[in-house]
N, C-alpha and C positions, 0 to 999 in steps of 0.2 A: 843777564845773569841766569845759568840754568840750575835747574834744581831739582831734586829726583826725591823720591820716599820710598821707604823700603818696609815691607808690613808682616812683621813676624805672629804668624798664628797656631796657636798652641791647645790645647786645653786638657793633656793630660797628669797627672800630679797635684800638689799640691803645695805649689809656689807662692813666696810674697810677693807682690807687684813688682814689677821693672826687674827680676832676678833673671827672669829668662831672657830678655832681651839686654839686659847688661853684660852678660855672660855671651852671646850672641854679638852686639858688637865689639866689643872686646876681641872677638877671636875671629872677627870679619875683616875690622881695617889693621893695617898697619903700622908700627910704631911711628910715632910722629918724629920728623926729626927736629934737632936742637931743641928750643923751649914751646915749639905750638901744642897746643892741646892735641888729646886724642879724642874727646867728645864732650859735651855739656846737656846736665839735663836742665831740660826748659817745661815751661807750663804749655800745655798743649791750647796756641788763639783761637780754637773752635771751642774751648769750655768756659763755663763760667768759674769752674771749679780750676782750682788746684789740682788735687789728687791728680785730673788726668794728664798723663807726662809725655815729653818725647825726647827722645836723646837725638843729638844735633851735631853733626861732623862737619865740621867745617872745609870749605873749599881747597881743593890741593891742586897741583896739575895736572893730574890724571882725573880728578874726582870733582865732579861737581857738588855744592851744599847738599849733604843729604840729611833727610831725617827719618827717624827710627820712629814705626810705630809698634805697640804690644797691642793683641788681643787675644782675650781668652777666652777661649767660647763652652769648656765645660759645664757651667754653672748653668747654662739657658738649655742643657737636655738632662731630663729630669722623665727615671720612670722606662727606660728606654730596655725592653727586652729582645730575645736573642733574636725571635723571631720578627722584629724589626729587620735587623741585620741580615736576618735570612732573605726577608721581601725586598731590601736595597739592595743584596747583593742579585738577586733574580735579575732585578729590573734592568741591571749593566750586564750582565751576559747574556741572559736572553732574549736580545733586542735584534733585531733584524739588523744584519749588515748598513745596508743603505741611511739606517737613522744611527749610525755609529760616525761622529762626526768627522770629520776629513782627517783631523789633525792627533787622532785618540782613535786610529784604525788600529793601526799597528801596536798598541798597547793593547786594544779587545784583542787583536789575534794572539796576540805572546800568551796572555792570560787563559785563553783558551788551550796554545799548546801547554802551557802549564799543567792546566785543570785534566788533562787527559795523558799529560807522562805523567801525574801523578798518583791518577787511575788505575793505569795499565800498572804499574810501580807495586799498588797496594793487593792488583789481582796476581801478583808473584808472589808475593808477599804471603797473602790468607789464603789460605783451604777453601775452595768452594765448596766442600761438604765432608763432614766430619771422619778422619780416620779411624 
């Protein structure tokens, strides 16, 4: 029997648990036909807890048992200023071709033709020196 998981990671807003990924499977599979269910939430077997849930789609022809997991990751950065973002986003552009990994080339190039129609864009745009 195969079996897949599928791990929705979010952590923008200010959601109740299993909202986003309810709303998420919900508009992922397809209505079930005649009386099968469309999903069931279960206690997630890796907790001792309750609280942690997983929604459970059951096996179809097309689809093998899936299950749904939520995580949210806003809560664990705390404190996080602009020039953070400034120093990540360096890190990814300013990297030498070759440590740009095989599969994530073509994204640095696009992002760089971006960063430089954008450029040229804003030097049409402003005055280089005041009329």
């Amino acid at each position: 029997m195969s079996r897949q998981a599928v791990v929705v990671i979010h952590g923008i807003g200010e959601q109740r648990p299993m909202d986003t990924l309810r709303a998420f499977v919900a508009a992922v599979l397809p209505e079930p036909q005649s009386d099968r269910i469309k999903f069931l939430s279960v206690p997630d077997q890796m907790s001792e807890s309750f609280e942690l849930r997983r929604l459970l789609a059951p096996q179809t022809r097309s689809r093998p048992i899936t299950d749904f997991f939520e995580y949210y990751w806003a809560y664990q950065v705390r404190g996080t200023q602009f020039r953070h973002l400034a120093a990540w986003l360096k890190m990814l552009l300013f990297r030498k071709p070759w440590n740009v990994p095989r599969r994530l080339i073509s994204i640095w190039v696009m992002t760089w033709v971006l960063v430089v129609a954008i450029a040229i864009a804003s030097l049409g745009t402003t005055p280089l020196w005041p009329s």
